[in-house]
C-alpha positions, 0 to 999 in steps of 0.5 A: 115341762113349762114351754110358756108362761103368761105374766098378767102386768096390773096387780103382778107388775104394775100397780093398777090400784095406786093408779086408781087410788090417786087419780081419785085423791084416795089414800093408799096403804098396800097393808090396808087395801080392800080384799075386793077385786073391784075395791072402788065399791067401797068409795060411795062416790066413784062407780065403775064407768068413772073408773073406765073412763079414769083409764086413758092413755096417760093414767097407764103410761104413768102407772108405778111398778108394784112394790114387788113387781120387778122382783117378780119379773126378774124372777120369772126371767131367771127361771125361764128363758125371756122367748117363754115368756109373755105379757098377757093382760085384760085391759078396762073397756076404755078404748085407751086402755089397750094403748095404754097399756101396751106404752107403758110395757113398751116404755118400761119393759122394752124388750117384751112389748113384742111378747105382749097379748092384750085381750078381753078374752079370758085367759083360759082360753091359753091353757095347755098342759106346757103353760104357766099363768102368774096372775093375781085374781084368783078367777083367772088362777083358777079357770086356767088350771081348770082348761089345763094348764098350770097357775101362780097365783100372787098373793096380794091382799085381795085374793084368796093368799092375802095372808101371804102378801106380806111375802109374795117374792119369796113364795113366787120364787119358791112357787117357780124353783118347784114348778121348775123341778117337776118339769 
């Protein structure tokens, strides 16, 4: 039975990547997005620091919803009660990222930000046999099952599933309502 479950917010609810894209002046296509975790390699002239440094405050309240992130969260809702669930999400080293990040959840999902765990630790270090890990980098899926605990990992077109991101509502849905009956 799933007594927890931890919702990761950039690449599940909030679209970190267009964030990024635009604040560089890069074009965006969800269908055409690097397969890399860390898809600003690909521009040879941005590096990492000018990501983190990019990541303040204003750029994360800012932040849009993923195409199909509120879909995502309404369907863990339904499936779980809203005191199972929690934010749980990594935030870049920038020290406004943090603040950042916990403005936006408070700003567009107001009833969670109570419910919200912001750590560089890894996720992992959460997992128990009652918990479930929705995510979509497919190191954290699997260091979490790895500990013992039970993940979703959300097709998008940088992991291992991109052959599903074209229906990633409908396989968490399906993902959630089989979890759901083997508890």
């Amino acid at each position: 039975m799933i007594n927890t479950v931890f919702l990761d917010v950039d690449g599940v609810l909030a679209n970190f990547r267009k964030g990024i894209h635009d604040a560089f002046n890069k074009r965006y296509d969800y269908s055409l997005l690097s397969p890399k975790w860390t898809f600003w390699d690909d521009w040879s002239d941005v590096t990492f620091e000018m990501v983190n440094a990019m990541c303040t405050i204003p750029f994360w309240v800012g932040l849009e919803w993923m195409h199909d992130g509120l879909k995502i969260f309404k369907t863990t809702c339904n499936k779980f009660k809203p005191s199972q669930i929690y934010l749980l999400t990594a935030p870049m080293p920038n020290p406004e990222s943090a603040t950042g990040r916990w403005l936006w959840i408070k700003k567009q999902l107001p009833g969670f930000y109570k419910y919200t765990i912001i750590t560089q630790a890894p996720k992992h270090l959460l997992a128990r046999p009652d918990t479930l890990l929705i995510d979509d980098k497919n190191e954290n899926v699997d260091g979490f099952r790895e500990a013992g605990g039970k993940a979703l990992l959300v097709p998008r077109p940088w992991n291992c599933l991109h052959r599903q991101a074209d229906r990633t509502s409908q396989y968490v849905k399906e993902f959630l309502e089989r979890i759901c009956q083997e508890s």
